[in-house]
N, C-alpha and C positions, 0 to 999 in steps of 0.2 A: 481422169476420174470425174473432174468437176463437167465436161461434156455427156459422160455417163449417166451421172444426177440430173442434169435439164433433161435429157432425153427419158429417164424413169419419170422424171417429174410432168414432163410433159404427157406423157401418156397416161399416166394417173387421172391426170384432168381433162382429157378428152375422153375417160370411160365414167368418170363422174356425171361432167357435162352431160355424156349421151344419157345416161341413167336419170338426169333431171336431179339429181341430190345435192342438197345447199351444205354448207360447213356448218350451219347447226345440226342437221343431221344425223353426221358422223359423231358430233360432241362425244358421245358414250365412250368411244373409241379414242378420236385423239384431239388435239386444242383445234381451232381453229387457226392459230399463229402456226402451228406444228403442219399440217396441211399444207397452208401458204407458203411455207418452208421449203416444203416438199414439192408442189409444183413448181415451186420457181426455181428448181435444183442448189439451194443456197445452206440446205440439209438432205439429211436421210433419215430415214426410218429402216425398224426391223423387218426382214420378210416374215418373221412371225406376223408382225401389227400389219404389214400390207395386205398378208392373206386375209387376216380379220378383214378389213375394210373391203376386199374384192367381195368377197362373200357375203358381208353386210349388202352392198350392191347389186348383187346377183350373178357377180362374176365368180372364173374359177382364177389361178394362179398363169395355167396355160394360156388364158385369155391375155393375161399381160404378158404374158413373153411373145406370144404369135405378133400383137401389135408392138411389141418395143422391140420387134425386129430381131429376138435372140433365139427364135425356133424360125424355120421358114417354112413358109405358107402356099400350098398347091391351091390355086386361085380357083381351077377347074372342079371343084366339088362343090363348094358355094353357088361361081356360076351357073354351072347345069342344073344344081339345087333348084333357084331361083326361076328358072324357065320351067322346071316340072311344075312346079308350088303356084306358079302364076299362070299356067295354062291350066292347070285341076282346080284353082279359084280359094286356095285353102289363106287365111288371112294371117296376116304376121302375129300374128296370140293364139293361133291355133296348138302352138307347140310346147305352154307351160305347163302342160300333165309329165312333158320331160324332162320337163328343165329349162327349157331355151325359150326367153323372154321375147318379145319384140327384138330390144336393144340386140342381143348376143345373135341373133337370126341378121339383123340386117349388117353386124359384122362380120359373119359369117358367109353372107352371099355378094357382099361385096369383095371376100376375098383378101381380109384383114385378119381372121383367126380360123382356125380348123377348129371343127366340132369334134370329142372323140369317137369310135368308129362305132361303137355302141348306143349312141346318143344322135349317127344320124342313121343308123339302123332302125330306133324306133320310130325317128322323124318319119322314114318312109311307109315303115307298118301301117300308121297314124292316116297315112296319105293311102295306104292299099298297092303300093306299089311296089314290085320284087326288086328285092336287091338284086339280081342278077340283071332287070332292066338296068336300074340305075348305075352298075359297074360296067353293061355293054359301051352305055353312053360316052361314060366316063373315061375309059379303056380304049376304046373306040375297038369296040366287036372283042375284046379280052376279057378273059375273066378277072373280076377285082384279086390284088394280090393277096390278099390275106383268106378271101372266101378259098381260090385255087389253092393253098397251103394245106387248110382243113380238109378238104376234099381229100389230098394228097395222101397229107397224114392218116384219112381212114381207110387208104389200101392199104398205107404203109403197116401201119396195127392188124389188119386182115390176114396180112403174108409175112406178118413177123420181119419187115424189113429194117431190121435194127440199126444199120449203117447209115440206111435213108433217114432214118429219123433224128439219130446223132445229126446231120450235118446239116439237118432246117432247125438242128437247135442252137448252133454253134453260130451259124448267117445270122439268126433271130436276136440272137446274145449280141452280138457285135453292134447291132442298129438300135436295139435300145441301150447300151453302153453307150455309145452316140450323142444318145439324148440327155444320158444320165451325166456327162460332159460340160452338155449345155447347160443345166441346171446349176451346175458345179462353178463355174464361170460368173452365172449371174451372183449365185451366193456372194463369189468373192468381191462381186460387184457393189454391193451394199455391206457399206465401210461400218456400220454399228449392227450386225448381224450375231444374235445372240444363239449361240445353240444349245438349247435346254432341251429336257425330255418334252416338254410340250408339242417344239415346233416340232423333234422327230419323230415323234406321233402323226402331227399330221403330214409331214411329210411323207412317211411310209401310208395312208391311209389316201391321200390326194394325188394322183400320178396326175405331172407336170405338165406331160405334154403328151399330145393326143399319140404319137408315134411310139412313145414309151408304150403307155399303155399296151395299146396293139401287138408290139413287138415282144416286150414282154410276156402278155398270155401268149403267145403263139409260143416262144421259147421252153413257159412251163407246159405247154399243151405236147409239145414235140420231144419232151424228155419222159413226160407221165407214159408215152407210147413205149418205152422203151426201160422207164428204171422209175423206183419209186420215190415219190417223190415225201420230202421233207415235211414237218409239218409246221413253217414259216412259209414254205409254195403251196400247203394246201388251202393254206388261209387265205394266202394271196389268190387265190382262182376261187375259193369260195365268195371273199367277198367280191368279186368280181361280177360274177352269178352274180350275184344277193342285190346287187344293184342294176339289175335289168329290169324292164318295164315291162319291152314290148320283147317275146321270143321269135328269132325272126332264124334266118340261114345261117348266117356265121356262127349268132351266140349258142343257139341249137346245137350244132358242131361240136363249140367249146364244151357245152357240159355233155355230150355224149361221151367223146373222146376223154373224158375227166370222170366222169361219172364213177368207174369202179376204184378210185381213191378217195374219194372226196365223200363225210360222216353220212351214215345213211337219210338223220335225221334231214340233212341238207338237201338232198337229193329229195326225196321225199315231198318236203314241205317244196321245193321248185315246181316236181311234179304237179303235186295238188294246184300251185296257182295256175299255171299252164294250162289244165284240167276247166277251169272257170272260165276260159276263154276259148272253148274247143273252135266254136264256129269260124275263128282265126285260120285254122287249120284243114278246115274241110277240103276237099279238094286240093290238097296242095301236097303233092307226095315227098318232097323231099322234108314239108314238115315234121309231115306223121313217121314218116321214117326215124328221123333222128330223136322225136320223142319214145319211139318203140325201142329204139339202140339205147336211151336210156335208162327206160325201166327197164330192161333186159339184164 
């Protein structure tokens, strides 16, 4: 355990460091002796107070698990990332209308934390570049797995293929339980770990890790094709929607294939933003498709 604690602690201080933040900074949050503590693995702190302080910093939770080595990290999207980004000239603060700072982008491309799939979907919007190029690259001539899924599921919903759609729910289920594992682990990992309704608030509200996520929507996306869905999974894919920036292929998808469960008012008001950004869309058939499968 006490190898555990230097290794949390260390990487505490290396997202600090990189973020430039002193320990009077944090004050609000926790002591400065309590920090010291904590870097130097000789205490711990709550994953409630750590989430705080990531967030104060501009980190998310998944950002410390990808770098404390407790999710692992497909280095090859960062990379590729980085060689599109720097041959289109786009500057490392290009991307805080999404969220991703400097700091989180150059750990990102160097292949120390995964972005979630949503968040480098809008990176590319941002850039003008189709997810389908960047999953060729990536894939190498394959389609990305999760865009191929979407696609799938909307023959599978076309021809009523119910059986198909059970068993990309059940694959889906299994890989984010996975995750849901991981998470589980590091919990246990932090020895003064308080579970109060706060933290699991944010924990149901903050998915851990970019794979969760992913894996997750696909799983409610692949059961909404086939049985109705609950209203704790309508939430869960609403706010999922509700936090998208840029609407690009996959997320498009998601709320097509969602769309006739999920409150009108929801649907609607997505529309309408969508609507404000039409020129996104021009020319781009598979956009305007899936925005017409959703007002439909």
């Amino acid at each position: 355990m006490k190898q555990k604690s230097q290794k949390y602690g260390s990487c505490f201080k290396e997202l600090r460091q990189l973020a430039a933040f002193k320990y009077k900074d944090l004050e609000s949050i926790i002591s400065k002796n309590g920090i010291v503590r904590f870097e130097n693995g000789t205490s711990n702190i709550s994953f409630e107070r750590l989430a705080e302080l990531l967030k104060f910093m501009g980190y998310t939770l998944s950002d410390f698990m990808y770098l404390s080595g407790e999710s692992r990290v497909d280095e090859v999207y960062g990379e590729k990332f980085h060689i599109i980004r720097y041959q289109q000239g786009y500057r490392d603060d290009f991307f805080i209308p999404v969220g991703v700072n400097p700091v989180r982008l150059k750990l990102f491309e160097s292949g120390k934390i995964l972005l979630p799939y949503d968040v480098i979907d809008a990176m590319l919007g941002l850039m003008h570049i189709p997810e389908q190029d960047f999953s060729y690259i990536i894939n190498g001539s394959k389609d990305d797995y999760f865009v191929h899924y979407i696609n799938w599921l909307d023959r599978i919903q076309l021809r009523e293929e119910f059986a198909e759609a059970e068993m990309i729910q059940n694959e889906a289920h299994k890989y984010a339980n996975n995750q849901e594992i991981k998470v589980k682990i590091l919990e246990e990992n932090f020895e003064t770990l308080n579970y109060n309704n706060e933290w699991l608030e944010l924990h149901s509200q903050e998915r851990l890790t970019r794979q969760y996520t992913d894996y997750r929507v696909l799983e409610l996306t692949a059961k909404a094709c086939h049985q109705i869905l609950n209203d704790e999974e309508v939430t869960e894919i609403g706010d999922f929607l509700f936090g998208i920036e840029l609407w690009l292929e996959y997320s498009l998808g998601i709320l097509a294939l969602n769309a006739w469960q999920l409150p009108y008012s929801l649907v609607y008001a997505i529309i309408s933003d969508i609507n404000l950004h039409e020129k996104e869309y021009k020319g781009k058939l598979i956009y305007r498709s899936r925005i017409v499968q959703t007002a439909g």
